[in-house]
Backbone as CSV, one residue per row, in Angstrom:
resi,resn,N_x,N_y,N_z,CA_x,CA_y,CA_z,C_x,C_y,C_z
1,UNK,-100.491,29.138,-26.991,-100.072,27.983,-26.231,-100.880,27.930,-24.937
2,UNK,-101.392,26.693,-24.524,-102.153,26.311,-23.186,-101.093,26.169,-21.843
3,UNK,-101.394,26.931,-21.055,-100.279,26.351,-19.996,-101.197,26.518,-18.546
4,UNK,-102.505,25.258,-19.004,-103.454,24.965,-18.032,-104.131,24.096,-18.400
5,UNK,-105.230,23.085,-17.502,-105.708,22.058,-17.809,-107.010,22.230,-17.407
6,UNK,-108.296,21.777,-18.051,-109.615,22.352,-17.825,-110.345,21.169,-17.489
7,UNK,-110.851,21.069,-16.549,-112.013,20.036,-16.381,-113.591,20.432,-15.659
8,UNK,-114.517,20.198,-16.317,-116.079,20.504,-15.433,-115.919,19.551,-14.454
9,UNK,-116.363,19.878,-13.458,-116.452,19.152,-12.406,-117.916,19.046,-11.421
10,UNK,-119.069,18.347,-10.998,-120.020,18.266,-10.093,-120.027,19.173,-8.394
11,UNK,-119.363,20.307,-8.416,-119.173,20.414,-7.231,-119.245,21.511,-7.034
12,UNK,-119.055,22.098,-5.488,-119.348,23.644,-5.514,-117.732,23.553,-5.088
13,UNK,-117.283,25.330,-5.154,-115.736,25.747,-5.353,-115.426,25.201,-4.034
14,UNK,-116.283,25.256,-3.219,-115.552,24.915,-1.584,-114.842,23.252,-1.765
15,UNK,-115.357,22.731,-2.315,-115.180,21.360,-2.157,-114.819,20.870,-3.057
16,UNK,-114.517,21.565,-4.641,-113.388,21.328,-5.118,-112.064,21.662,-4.231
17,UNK,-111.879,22.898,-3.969,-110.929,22.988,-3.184,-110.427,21.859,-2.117
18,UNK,-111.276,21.256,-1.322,-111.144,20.031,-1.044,-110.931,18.925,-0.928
19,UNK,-110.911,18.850,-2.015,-110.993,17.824,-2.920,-109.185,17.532,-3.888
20,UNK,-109.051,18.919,-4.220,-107.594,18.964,-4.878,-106.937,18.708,-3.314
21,UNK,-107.144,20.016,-2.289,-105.982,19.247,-1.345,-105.665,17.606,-0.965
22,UNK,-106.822,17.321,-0.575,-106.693,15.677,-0.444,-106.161,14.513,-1.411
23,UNK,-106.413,15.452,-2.994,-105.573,14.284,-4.207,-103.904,15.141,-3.952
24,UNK,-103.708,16.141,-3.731,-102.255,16.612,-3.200,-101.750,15.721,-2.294
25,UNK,-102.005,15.681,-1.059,-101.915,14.669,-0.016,-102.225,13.475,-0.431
26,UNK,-102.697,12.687,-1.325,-102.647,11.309,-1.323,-101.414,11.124,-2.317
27,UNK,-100.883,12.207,-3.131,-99.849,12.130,-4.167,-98.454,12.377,-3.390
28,UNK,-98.488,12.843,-1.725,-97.408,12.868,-1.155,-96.912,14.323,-0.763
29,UNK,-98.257,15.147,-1.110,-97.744,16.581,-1.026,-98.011,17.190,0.405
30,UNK,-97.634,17.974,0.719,-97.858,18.697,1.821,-98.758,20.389,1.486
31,UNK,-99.983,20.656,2.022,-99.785,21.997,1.977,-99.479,22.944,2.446
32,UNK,-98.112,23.728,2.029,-97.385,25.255,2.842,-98.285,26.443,3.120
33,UNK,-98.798,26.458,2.069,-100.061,27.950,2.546,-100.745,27.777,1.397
34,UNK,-102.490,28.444,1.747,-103.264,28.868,1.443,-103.280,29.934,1.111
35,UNK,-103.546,31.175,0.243,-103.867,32.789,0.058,-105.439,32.914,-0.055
36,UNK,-106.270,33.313,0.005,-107.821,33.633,-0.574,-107.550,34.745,-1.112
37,UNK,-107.482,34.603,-2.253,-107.241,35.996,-3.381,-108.424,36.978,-3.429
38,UNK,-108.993,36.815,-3.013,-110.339,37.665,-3.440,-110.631,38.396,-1.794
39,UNK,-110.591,37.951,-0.529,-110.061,37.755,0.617,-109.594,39.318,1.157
40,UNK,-107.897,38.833,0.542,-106.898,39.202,0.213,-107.692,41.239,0.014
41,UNK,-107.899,40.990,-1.524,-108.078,41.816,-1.924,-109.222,42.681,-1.788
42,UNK,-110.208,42.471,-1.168,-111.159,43.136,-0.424,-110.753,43.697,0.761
43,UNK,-109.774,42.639,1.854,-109.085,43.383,2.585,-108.435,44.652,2.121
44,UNK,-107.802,44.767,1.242,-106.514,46.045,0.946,-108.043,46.954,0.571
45,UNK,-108.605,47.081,-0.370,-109.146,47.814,-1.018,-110.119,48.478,-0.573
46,UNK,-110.782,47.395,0.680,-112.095,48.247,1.371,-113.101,48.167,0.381
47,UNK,-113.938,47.124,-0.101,-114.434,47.174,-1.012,-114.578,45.663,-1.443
48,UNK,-115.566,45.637,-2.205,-115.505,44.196,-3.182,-115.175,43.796,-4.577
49,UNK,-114.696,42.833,-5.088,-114.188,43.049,-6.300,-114.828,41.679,-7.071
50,UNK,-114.670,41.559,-8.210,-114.571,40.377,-8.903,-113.516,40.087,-9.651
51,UNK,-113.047,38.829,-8.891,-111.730,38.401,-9.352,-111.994,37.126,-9.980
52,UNK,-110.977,37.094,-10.747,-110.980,35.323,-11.850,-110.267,34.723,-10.942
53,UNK,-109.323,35.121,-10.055,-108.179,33.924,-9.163,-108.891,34.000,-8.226
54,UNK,-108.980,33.205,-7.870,-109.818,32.932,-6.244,-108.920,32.320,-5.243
55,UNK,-108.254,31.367,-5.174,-106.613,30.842,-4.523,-105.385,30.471,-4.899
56,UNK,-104.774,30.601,-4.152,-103.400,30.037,-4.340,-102.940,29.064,-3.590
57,UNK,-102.688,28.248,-3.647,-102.620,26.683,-2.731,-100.860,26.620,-3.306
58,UNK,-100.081,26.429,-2.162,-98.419,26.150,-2.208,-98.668,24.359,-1.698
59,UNK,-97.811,23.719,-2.202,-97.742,22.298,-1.876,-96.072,22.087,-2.092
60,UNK,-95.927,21.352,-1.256,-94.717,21.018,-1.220,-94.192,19.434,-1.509
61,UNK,-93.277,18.690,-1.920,-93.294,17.662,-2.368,-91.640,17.459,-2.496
62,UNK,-90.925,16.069,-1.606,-89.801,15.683,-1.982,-88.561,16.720,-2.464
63,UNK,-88.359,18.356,-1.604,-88.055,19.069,-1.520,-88.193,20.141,-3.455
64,UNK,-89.578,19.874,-3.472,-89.767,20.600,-4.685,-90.910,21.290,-4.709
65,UNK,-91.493,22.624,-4.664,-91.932,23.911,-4.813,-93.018,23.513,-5.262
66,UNK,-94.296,23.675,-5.487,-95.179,23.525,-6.867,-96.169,24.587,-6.329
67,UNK,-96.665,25.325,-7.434,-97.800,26.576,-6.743,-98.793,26.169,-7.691
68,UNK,-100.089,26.116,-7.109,-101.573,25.591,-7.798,-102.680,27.004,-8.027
69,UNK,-102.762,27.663,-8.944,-103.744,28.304,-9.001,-104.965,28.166,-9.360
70,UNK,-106.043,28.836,-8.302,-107.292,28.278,-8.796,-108.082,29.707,-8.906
């Protein structure tokens, strides 16, 4: 079972990222926090890693939760 949606996109990751916040915000969302997963985890580890998650974007909406992984 798929429980994700795939699209190629023209862009570099910075500005996808960008790009989703601003279609969040034009859909009425707010964003609660940012994480940089990779960030994150170079911090703890002292070290560099390669990670598949790169963020976590929280949005908030009409008192309802939604978490975006990228």
């Amino acid at each position: 079972m798929k429980y994700y949606i795939r699209k190629k996109i023209t862009a570099t990751f910075e500005q996808a990222i960008d790009r989703v916040k601003e279609s969040l915000e034009i859909e009425g969302f707010g964003i609660v926090s940012e994480i940089n997963i990779h960030e994150k985890l170079k911090e703890k580890i002292a070290g560099e890693i390669k990670a598949k998650l790169e963020r976590v974007i929280t949005s908030l909406h009409s008192g309802v939760e939604s978490f975006g992984l990228i």
